[in-house]
N, C-alpha and C positions, 0 to 999 in steps of 0.2 A: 344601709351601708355605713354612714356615719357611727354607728351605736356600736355594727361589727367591727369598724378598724379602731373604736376609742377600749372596746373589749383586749381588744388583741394587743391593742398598746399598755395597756395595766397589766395584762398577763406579760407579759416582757419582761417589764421591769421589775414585776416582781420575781420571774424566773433570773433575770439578771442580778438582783440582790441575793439570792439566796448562793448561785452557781459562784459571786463574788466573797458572799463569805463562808462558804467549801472552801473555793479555793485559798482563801488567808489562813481560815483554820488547818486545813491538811498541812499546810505550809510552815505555819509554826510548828506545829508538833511535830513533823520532820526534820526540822531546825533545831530545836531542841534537844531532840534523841540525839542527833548527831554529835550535838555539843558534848552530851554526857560521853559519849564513845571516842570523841577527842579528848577528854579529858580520862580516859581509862587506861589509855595509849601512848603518856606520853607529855598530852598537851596540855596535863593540870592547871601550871603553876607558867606563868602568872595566867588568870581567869579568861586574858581579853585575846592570847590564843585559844584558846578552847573555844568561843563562840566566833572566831571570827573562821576558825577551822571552816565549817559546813558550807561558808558562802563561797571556796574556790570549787564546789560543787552546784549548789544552787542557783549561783549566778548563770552557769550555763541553760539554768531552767528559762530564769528572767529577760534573758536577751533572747534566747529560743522563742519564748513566747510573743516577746514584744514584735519581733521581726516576723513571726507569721501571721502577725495581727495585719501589720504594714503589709503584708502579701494580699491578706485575704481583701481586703481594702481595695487593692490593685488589681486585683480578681486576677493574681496571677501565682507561682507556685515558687516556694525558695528553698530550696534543698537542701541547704544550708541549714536555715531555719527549721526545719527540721529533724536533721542529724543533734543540732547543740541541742532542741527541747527532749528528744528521745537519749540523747547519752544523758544529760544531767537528770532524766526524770530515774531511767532504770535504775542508775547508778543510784540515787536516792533510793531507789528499792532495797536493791544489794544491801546498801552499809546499813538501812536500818534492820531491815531483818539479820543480816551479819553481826552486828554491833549485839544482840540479844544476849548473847553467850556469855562476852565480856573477855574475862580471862579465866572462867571456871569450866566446869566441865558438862558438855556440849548435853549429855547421853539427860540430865537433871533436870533442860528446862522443857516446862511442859509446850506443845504444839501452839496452843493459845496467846503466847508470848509470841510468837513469830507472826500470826494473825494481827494481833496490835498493833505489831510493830509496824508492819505494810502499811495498813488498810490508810494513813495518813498520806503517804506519798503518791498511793497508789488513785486514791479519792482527787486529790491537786491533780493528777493527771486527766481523770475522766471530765473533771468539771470544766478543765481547759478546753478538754479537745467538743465538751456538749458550746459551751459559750464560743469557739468559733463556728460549729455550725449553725448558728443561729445570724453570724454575724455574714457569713457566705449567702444565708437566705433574704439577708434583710438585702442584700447588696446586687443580686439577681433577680428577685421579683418585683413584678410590675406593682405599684398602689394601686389599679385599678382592677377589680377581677371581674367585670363585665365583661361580657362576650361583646366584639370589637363591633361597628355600624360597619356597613359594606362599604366598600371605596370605590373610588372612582378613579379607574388609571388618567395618569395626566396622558395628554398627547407629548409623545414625543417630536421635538423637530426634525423638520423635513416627512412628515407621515400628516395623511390628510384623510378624513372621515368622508371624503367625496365617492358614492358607491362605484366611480370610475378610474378612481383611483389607482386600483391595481392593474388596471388593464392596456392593453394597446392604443396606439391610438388609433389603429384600423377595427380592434374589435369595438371601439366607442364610437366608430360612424355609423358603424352596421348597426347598435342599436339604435342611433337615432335617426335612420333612415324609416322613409314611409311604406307600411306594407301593400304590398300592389297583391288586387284580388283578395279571397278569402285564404290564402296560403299564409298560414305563420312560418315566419325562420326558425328554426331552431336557433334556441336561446344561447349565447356564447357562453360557454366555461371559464370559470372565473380564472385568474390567471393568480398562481400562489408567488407571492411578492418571496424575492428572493432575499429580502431581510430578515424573515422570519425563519425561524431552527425547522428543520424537514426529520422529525425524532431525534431522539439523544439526548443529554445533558442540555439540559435549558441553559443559555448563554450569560455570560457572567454583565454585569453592567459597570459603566464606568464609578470613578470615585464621588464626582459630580452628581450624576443620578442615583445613586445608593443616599449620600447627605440630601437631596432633595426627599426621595421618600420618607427618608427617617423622621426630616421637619413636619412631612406630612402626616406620619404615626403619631408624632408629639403632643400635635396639635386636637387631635381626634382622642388620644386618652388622658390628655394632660402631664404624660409620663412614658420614658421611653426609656426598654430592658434592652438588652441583645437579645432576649425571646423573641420581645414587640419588633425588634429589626428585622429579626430574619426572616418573622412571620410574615413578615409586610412584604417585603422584597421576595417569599415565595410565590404570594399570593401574585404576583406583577411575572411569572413566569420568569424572576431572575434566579442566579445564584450569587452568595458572598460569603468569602472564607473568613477563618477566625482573624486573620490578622488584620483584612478588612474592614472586619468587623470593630475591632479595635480605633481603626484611624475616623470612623467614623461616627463615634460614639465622642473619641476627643474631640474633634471639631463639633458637634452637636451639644458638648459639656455644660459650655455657658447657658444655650437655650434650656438643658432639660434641668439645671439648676436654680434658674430664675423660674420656670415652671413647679417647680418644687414648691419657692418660695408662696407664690402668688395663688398655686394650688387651692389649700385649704380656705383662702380667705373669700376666693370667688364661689366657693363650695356652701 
C-alpha cells in the first residue's frame, strides 16, 4: 500500500508539472498573439499599450481560475468563477483566431493559420479544467482504500441490550414464572420497541450523534471523506443531508487534520 500511494504521489506531480507548464505555455502564446493584433489595430505606438492590451482579457481568465481553485478547495461551486473563466477563455479563442486576418484579406489565409492560432488558448483551457479535476479527487477521496473492518454500533442512551428489554413488564413475569406440569406456555412475542422506524426512510440522527460516528470512522481509517460519513452513518440505519454533512465534517476538521498529520508517521 505504501509503494502504491508513493507511485501515485510521483505520477501527480509529475502530471502537475507538465499540466503547469501547458498551461504557462498556451498562456503566453495567447498573450502574445494578442499583442501583435493590438498592435495591428491601433495600439502600436507606444509598445506598453500593445502588450498591456490582452491582460483586460486575460485577467478575467486568472481570477476565474484562482477563484474556482478556492471553490474546489471548499468542495463547493462558484458561479461566478466560472462565468469570468469561460468569457475570458473563449473570448481568447475569438480574438486569437479573429486577429489571423489582420487587415488583409480574409478569402488568402490558409485554414492552418486559424488551427495555430487556437490550439494555444484553447490547450490553457483544457489543462485547467484536467488540473482541477485532479484537485476535486485529491479533496474527496479517502487515503485509505481498504475495505472498512466491521463496526460496532455504539449503544445509544436510554437503550439497553437486556433481552427484556423491549417487553412488558407483565410479559417478563410470565417468563420468569415456574412451568407447573409438562405443559409449556407458549413463548411471548416479542414486543417491537416503538423507537425503532416500522418501514420507510430510516430516520435522520441528531448533529451530536452524526460527529460522534464520524470520530468513530476517523479513528478506524485514519482518515475521514463525506463518502466515509455517509457510509458510516448508513451503515447505523441513519440518514444525513448534504448540509449536514457539511457541519460535521467542520467540527471534525481539527481531528481529521491532526490525523493527517500523525498518519504517515505511525504508518
Amino acid at each position: 500500500m505504501t509503494t502504491k500511494q508513493t507511485a501515485e504521489r510521483y505520477a501527480l506531480v509529475a502530471a502537475g508539472t507538465v499540466i503547469v507548464a501547458l498551461t504557462a505555455g498556451g498562456f503566453w502564446l495567447s498573450y502574445a498573439h494578442l499583442a501583435e493584433v493590438a498592435g495591428q489595430h491601433g495600439l502600436k505606438s507606444p509598445p506598453v499599450r500593445q502588450w498591456a492590451w490582452p491582460a483586460t482579457l486575460d485577467a478575467f481568465i486568472v481570477a476565474g481560475e484562482l477563484l474556482m481553485l478556492r471553490a474546489g478547495l471548499r468542495r463547493v461551486t462558484d458561479g461566478w468563477a466560472i462565468a469570468l473563466t469561460a468569457t475570458g477563455s473563449f473570448g481568447s479563442i475569438a480574438l486569437n483566431v479573429a486577429g489571423v486576418n489582420g487587415t488583409g484579406n480574409a478569402g488568402t489565409v490558409p485554414v492552418l493559420d486559424y488551427v495555430v492560432a487556437a490550439v494555444p488558448p484553447t490547450a490553457a483551457l483544457l489543462a485547467f479544467g484536467v488540473l482541477m479535476r485532479q484537485i476535486h479527487q485529491l479533496v474527496d477521496r479517502p487515503t485509505d482504500h481498504s475495505d472498512p473492518a466491521p463496526v460496532q454500533t455504539p449503544i445509544r442512551p436510554g437503550t439497553s441490550t437486556d433481552k427484556h428489554a423491549e417487553l412488558p413488564a407483565d410479559a417478563v413475569q410470565l417468563t420468569e414464572l415456574p412451568v407447573a406440569g409438562s405443559v409449556q406456555p407458549p413463548e411471548p412475542q416479542p414486543m417491537v420497541s416503538e423507537s425503532k422506524p416500522r418501514g420507510g426512510r430510516p430516520p435522520k440522527a441528531t448533529l451530536a450523534e452524526l460527529v460522534e460516528i464520524g470520530r468513530i470512522s476517523l479513528a478506524e481509517h485514519g482518515t475521514l471523506s463525506r463518502s466515509l460519513l455517509r457510509k458510516a452513518v448508513k451503515d447505523r440505519n441513519l440518514t444525513i443531508g448534504s448540509e449536514r454533512q457539511t457541519e460535521v465534517m467542520e467540527i471534525l476538521r481539527p481531528d481529521i487534520e491532526a490525523a493527517a498529520e500523525t498518519g504517515p508517521d505511525s504508518g
